[in-house]
C-alpha positions in Angstrom: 270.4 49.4 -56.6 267.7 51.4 -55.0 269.5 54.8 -55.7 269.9 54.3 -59.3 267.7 55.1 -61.8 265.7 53.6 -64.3 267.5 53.3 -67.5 270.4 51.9 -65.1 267.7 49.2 -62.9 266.4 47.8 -66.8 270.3 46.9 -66.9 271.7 46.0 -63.6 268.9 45.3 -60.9 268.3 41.8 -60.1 271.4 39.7 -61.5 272.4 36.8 -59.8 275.6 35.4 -60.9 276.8 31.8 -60.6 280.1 30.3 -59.6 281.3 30.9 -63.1 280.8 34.7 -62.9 278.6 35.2 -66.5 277.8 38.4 -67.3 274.8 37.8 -68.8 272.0 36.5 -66.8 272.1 32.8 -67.0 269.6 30.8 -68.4 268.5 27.4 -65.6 266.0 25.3 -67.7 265.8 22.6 -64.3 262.2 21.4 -63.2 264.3 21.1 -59.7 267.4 21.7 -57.4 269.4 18.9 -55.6 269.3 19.3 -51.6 272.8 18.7 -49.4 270.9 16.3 -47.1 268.0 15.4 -45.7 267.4 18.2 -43.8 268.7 21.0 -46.2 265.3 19.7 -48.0 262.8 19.6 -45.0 263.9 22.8 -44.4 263.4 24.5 -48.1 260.4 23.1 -48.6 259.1 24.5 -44.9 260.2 27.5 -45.9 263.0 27.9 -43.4 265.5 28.1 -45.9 264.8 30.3 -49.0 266.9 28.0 -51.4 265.4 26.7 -54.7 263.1 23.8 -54.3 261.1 23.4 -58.0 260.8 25.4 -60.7 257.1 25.7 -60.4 257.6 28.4 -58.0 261.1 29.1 -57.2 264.0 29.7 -60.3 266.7 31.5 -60.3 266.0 33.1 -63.3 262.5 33.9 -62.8 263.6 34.9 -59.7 265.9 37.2 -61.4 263.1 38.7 -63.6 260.9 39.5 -60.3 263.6 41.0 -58.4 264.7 43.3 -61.7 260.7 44.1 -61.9 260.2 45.0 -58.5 262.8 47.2 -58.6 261.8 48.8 -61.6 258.3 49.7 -60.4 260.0 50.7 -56.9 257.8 47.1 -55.5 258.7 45.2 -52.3 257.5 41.7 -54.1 257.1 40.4 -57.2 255.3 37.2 -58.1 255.8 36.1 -61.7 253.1 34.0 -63.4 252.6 32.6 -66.8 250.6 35.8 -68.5 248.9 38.4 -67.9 245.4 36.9 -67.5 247.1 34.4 -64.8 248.3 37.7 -63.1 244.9 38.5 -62.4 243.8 35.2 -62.0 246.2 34.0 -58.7 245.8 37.8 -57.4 241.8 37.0 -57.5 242.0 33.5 -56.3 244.7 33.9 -53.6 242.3 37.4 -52.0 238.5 36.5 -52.6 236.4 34.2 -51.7 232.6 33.6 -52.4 230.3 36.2 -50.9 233.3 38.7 -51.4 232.6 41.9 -54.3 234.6 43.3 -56.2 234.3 47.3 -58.0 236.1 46.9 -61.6 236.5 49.9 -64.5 234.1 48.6 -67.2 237.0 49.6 -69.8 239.7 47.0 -68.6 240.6 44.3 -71.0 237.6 42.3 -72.3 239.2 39.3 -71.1 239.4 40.7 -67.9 235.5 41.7 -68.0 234.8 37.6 -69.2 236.5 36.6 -66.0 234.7 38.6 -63.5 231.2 38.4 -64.8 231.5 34.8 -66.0 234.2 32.5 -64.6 234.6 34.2 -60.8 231.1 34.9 -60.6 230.3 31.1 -60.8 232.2 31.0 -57.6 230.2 33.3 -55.6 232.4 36.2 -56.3 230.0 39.3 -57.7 231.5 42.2 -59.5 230.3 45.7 -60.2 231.5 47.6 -63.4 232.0 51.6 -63.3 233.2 54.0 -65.2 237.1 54.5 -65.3 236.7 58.0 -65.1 234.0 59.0 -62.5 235.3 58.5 -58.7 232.1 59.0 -57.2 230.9 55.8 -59.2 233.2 53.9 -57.3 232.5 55.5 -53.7 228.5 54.8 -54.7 229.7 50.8 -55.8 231.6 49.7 -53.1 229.8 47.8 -50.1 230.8 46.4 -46.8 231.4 43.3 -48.7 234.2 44.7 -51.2 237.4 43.4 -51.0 238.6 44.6 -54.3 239.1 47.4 -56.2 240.3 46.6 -60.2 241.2 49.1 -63.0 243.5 49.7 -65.7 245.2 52.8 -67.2 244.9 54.0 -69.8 242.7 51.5 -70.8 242.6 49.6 -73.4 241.6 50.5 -76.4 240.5 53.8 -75.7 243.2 55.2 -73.5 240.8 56.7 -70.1 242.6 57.7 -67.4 241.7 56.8 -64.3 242.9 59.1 -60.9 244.8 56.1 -59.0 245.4 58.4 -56.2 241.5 59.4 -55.9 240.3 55.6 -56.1 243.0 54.5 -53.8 241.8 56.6 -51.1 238.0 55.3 -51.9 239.9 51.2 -51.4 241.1 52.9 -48.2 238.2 53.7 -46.9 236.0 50.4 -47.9 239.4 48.5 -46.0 240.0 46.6 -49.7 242.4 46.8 -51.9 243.4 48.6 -55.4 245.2 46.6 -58.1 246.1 48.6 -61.3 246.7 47.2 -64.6 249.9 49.1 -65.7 250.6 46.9 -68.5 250.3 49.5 -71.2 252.6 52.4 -69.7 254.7 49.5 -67.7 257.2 51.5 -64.7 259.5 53.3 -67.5 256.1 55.6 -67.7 254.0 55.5 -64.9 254.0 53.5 -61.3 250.9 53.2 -59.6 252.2 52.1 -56.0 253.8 55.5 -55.8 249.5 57.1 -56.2 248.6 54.9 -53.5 247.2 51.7 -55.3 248.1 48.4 -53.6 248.9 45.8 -56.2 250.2 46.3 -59.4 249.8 43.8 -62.4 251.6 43.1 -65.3 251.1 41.5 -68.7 254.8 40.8 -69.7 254.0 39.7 -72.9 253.7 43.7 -73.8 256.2 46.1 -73.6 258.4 44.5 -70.9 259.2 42.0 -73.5 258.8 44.8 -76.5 259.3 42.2 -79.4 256.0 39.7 -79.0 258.5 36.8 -78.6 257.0 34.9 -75.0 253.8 35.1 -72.6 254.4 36.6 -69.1 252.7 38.5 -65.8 253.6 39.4 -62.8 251.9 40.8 -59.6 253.5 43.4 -57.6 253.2 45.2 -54.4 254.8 45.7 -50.3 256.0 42.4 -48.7 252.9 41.1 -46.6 249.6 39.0 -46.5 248.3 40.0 -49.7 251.6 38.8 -52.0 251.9 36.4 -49.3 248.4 34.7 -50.8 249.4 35.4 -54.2 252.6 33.1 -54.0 250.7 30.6 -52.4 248.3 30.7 -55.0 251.2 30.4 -57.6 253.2 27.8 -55.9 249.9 25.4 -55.4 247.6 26.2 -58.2 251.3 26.1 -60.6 250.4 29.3 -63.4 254.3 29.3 -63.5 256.7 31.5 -65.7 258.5 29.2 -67.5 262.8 30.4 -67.0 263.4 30.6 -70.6 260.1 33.5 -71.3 261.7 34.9 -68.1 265.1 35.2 -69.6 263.4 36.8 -72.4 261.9 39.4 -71.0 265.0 40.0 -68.5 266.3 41.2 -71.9 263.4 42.7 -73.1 263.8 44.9 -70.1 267.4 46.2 -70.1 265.6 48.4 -73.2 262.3 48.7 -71.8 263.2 52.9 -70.9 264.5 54.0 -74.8 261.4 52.0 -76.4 258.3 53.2 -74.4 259.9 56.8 -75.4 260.8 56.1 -78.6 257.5 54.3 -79.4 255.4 57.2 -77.6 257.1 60.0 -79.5 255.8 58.4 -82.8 252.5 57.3 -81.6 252.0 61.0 -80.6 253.1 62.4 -84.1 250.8 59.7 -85.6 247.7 60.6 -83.1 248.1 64.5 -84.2 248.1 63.3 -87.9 245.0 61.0 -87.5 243.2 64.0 -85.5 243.3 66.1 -88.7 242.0 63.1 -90.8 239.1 64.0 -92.8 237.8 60.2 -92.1 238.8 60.1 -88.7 235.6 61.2 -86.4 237.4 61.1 -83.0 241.2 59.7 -81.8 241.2 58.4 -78.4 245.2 59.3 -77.2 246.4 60.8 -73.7 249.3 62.7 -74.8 247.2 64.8 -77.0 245.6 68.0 -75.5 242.5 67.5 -76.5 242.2 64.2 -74.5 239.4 64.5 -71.6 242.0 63.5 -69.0 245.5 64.7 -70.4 246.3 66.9 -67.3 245.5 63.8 -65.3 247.2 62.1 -67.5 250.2 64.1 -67.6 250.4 64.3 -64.0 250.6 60.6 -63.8 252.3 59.0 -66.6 255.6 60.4 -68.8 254.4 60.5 -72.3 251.2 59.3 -73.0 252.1 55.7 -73.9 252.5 53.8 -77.4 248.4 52.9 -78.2 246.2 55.0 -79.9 242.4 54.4 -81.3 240.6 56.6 -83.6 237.0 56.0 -85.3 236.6 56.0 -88.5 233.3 57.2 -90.3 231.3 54.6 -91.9 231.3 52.1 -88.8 232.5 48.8 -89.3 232.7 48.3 -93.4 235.5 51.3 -93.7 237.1 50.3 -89.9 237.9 46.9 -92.1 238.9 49.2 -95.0 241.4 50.6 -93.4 242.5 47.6 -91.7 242.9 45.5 -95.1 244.2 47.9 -96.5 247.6 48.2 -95.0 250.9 46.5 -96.7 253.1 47.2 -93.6 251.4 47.1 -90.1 251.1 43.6 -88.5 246.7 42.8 -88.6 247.4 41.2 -85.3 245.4 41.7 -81.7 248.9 41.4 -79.3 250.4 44.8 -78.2 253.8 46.2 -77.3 255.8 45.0 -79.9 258.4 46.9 -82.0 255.9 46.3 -84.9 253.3 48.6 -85.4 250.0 46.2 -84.9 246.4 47.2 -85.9 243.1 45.7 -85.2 239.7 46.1 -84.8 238.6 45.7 -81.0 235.2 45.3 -81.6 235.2 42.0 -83.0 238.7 40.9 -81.9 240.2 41.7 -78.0 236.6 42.7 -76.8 234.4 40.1 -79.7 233.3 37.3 -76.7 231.6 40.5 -74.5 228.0 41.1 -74.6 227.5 44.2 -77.1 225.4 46.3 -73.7 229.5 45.7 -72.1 231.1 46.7 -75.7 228.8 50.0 -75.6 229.4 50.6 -71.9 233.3 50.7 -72.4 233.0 52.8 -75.8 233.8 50.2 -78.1 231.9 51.4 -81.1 232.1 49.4 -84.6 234.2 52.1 -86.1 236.9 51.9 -84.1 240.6 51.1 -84.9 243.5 50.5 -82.9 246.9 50.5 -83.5 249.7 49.9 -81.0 252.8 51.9 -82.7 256.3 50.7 -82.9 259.1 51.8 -83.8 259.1 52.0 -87.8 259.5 55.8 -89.1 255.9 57.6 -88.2 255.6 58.6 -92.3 255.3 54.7 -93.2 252.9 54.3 -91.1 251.3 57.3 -91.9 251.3 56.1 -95.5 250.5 52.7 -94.8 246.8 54.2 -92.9 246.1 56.5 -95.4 245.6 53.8 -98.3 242.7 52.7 -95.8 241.4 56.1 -95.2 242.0 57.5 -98.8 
């Protein structure tokens, strides 16, 4: 499949059909597989034969999933885990160790800043937040103890764009590694191994499923030590994809292409209507021109992705106006689905951070963000403007 493109990979890479010959991919809700003898089973569970052995960390159709995913993001290995945060969990877990640092963008997601500076840090792991923008606050962060360089792009909610290939060759240098976030542009727009990063992560629960049905991640990268750890991780420590979510998003995929354009054609109509908003003081969105990074942006990603933010004057009191005032849009925190979703980051996705963390990453009390679907761009328009009217 490796000389086919993507639309055709979301389709056709990874399926593995039984004895019966299904065309779709089959569904194999098993906790575990039945060994020929004795010592078909010493061997699988040695490792000496790559059969199934339990569904905790080997599955046909999860296995289906990674192999379609890998593909996708043009990945040697794929490791599927239970969500997102467990993504970044096992890749932490299976490659640090106390007295080990870490560099981390101070705009990733604010779960991901709670479990750097509070859960790994209790394990003697110590992280140092920089801007996702400025390279030369990575080169000055990084010590002879880094292991592990973390970012994600765009972020989340205010869409910076950080050079992968730039901060890649800072990992190089300090002999640790890059992981990128791409959940929010996901392989149909932008693939980070391809700048140079190392790792990259996955909340399947986005726009790989598209329709905010099941909970999913994945880690990616080349065959070696570093996924090596990460399975190990997985198949001991058990943050398992459960077959039936990876079913799901196997289908969620064979769209994945058509949706993260159609969705990012509206969501840059919508950001050039919201920049010419009276009550709009700023709109944080990639694809439009007068984004910081949109050359960067455009250089790296296809379309500038289906999330946009804006502020709205008055701070907090007409942020909630705006958000209680819609009929249509879904007042919910996920992402990615066909549904348009609004919310109001401050005191929702990035609520449980310290407000110095929430003013580092730009999070100000007027801000809004909305993760566009697929309805026609004029209801949505219509469904904001009772808000901002």
């Amino acid at each position: 499949m490796a000389k086919h493109k993507l639309p055709t990979l979301g389709v056709r890479a990874g399926v593995a059909r039984s004895q019966f010959n299904e065309h779709s991919e089959a569904l194999y809700l098993t906790s575990s597989f039945v060994f020929e003898n004795a010592a078909q089973a010493a061997a699988r569970f040695s490792g000496g034969d790559s059969g199934f052995v339990y569904s905790r960390f080997t599955n046909p159709t999860v296995s289906m999933f990674q192999d379609r995913l890998a593909a996708l993001e043009g990945a040697e290995a794929c490791v599927a885990t239970a969500s997102g945060m467990s993504a970044i969990l096992a890749t932490s877990m299976a490659l640090l160790k106390a007295g080990d640092h870490v560099v981390c963008s101070n705009a990733v997601f604010g779960a991901t800043v709670q479990l750097y500076s509070t859960i790994l840090s209790r394990f003697g792991v110590e992280t140092t937040f920089v801007s996702p923008t400025r390279v030369e606050d990575w080169q000055r962060a990084v010590r002879p103890n880094t292991k592990l360089l973390f970012l994600e792009t765009p972020s989340n909610p205010l869409g910076e764009i950080s050079d992968i290939a730039a901060i890649a060759a800072e990992a190089k240098k300090a002999g640790a590694l890059l992981a990128v976030d791409n959940a929010l542009c996901t392989p149909a727009l932008q693939r980070p191994l391809e700048f140079g990063a190392d790792l990259v992560i996955h909340s399947a629960t986005k726009y790989l499923d598209g329709q905010g049905r099941v909970l999913g991640g994945a880690v990616l990268g080349k065959k070696g030590p570093a996924m090596d750890a990460v399975f190990g991780f997985l198949r001991t420590a058990g943050p398992s994809l459960s077959p039936f979510n990876a079913w799901v998003i196997l289908k969620g995929m064979e769209t994945l292409e058509i949706r993260m354009l159609a969705q990012s054609e509206r969501t840059l109509e919508l950001a050039r209507w919201l920049e010419k908003h009276p009550k709009v003081a700023r709109v944080y969105y990639s694809g439009l021109e007068s984004h910081p990074q949109h050359a960067l942006a455009m250089r790296q990603q296809r379309t500038g992705g289906a999330l946009v933010s804006f502020d709205v004057k008055g701070g907090r009191e007409e942020a909630w106006k705006v958000i209680d005032s819609t009929r249509m849009i879904s007042i919910t925190a996920n992402l990615g689905d066909v549904k348009t979703t609004i919310t109001h980051p401050a005191t929702t996705t990035h609520g449980r951070i310290t407000p110095e963390a929430r003013a580092a990453a730009g999070i100000t009390d007027g801000l809004v963000r909305v993760a566009v679907g697929l309805e026609a761009v004029e209801d949505l328009k219509m469904d904001l403007a009772r808000g901002l009217g």
